[in-house]
N, C-alpha and C positions, 0 to 999 in steps of 0.2 A: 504494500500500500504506500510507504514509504517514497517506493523508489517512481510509483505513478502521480504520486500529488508533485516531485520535482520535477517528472516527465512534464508533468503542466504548467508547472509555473515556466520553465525553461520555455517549452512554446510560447505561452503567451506571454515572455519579453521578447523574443524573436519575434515575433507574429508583431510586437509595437516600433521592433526597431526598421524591420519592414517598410512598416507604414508611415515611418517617419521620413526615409531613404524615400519613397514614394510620393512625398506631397513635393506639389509644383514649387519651386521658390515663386514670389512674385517678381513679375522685371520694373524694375527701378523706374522712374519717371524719363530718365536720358533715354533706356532702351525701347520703352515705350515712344519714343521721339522717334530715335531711331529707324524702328518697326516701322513704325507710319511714314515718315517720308521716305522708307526705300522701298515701301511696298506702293506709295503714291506716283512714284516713279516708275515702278513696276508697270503699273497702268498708265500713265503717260506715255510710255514707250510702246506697249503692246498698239493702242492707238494710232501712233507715229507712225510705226510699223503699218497698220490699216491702211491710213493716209497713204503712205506708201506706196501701194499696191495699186489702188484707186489710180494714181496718176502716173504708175506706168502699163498700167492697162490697153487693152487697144482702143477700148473706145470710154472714154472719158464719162464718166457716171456722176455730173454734178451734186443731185441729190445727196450719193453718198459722201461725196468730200464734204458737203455742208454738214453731216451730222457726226462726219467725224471732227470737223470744225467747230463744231459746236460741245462736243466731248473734250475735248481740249482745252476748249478755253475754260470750262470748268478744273481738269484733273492738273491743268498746269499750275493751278494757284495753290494745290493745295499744299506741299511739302515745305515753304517759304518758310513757314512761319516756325516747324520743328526743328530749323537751324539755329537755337538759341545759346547762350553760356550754359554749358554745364552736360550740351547733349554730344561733345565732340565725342566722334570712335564714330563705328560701323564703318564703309567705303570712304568717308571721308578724310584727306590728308589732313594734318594738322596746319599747315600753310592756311587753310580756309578760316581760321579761326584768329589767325592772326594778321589776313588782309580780308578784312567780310568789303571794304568797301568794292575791291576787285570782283567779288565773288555777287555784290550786289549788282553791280554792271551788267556780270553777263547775266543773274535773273533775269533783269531789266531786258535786256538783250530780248532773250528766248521771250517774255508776253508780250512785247514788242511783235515780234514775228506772229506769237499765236492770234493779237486783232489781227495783223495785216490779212491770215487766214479766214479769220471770223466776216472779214470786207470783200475778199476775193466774192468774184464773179464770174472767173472765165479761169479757163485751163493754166493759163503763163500766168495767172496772179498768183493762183494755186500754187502753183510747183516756187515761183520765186519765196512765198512764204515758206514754204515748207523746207527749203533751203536754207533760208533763216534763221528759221526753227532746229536743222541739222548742225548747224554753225554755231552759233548758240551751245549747243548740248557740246558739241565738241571744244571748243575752248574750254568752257569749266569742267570738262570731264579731265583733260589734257591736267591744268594747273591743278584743279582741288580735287580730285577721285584717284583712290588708292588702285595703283592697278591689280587686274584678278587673275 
């Protein structure tokens, strides 16, 4: 009897240390920053990507660039704001954190390009945005994005 009631207790702090080894930590307010803008970009790009496709198709599907234009200019605004003190790490160099005004240009840049898309009307408005838009993304990937 003895040697069952130790059998037990033995399991059940194994069975607690388990379940402590099992709980999620929670992610910190930076990593939650994090998360969100590289996952907001995530979908900015899949988009981009869209766009993309649309306009080198053979035959030019306005409609659809407008609502990928219109997808954009929403998921572009979104990451800006989770580039604050305190959430450096993830893809981003540390260079960014100590030139934000550099870093704020090319934001500026890239929704600069996404109105001009949001205005486009005809094919060559399109595609010069959307160039823009690649320009844009490439510079401050170039200077502030860790490479992977």
């Amino acid at each position: 009897m003895k040697f069952l009631k130790s059998l037990f207790i033995a399991t059940c702090m194994i069975s607690a240390v388990v379940a402590q080894a099992e709980e999620k930590k929670e992610p910190t307010a930076a990593e939650k920053a994090i998360k969100y803008r590289q996952s907001a970009k995530t979908v900015m790009a899949t988009h981009f990507g869209m766009l993309g496709g649309i306009l080198k198709a053979e035959k030019f599907d306005e409609d659809a660039a407008e609502k990928q234009a219109e997808i954009l200019d929403v998921v572009a605004r979104l990451p800006w704001s989770k580039f604050g003190p305190g959430t450096e790490g993830g893809n981003a160099k540390p260079e960014l954190w100590s030139n934000t005004a550099k870093f704020e240009e090319y934001r500026d840049l890239l929704l600069k390009s996404v109105d001009d898309l949001e205005e486009a009307e005809e094919l060559d408005e399109f595609k010069k945005a959307f160039a823009g838009m690649g320009d844009a993304c490439k510079k401050c990937h170039t200077e502030f994005r860790v490479k992977k």
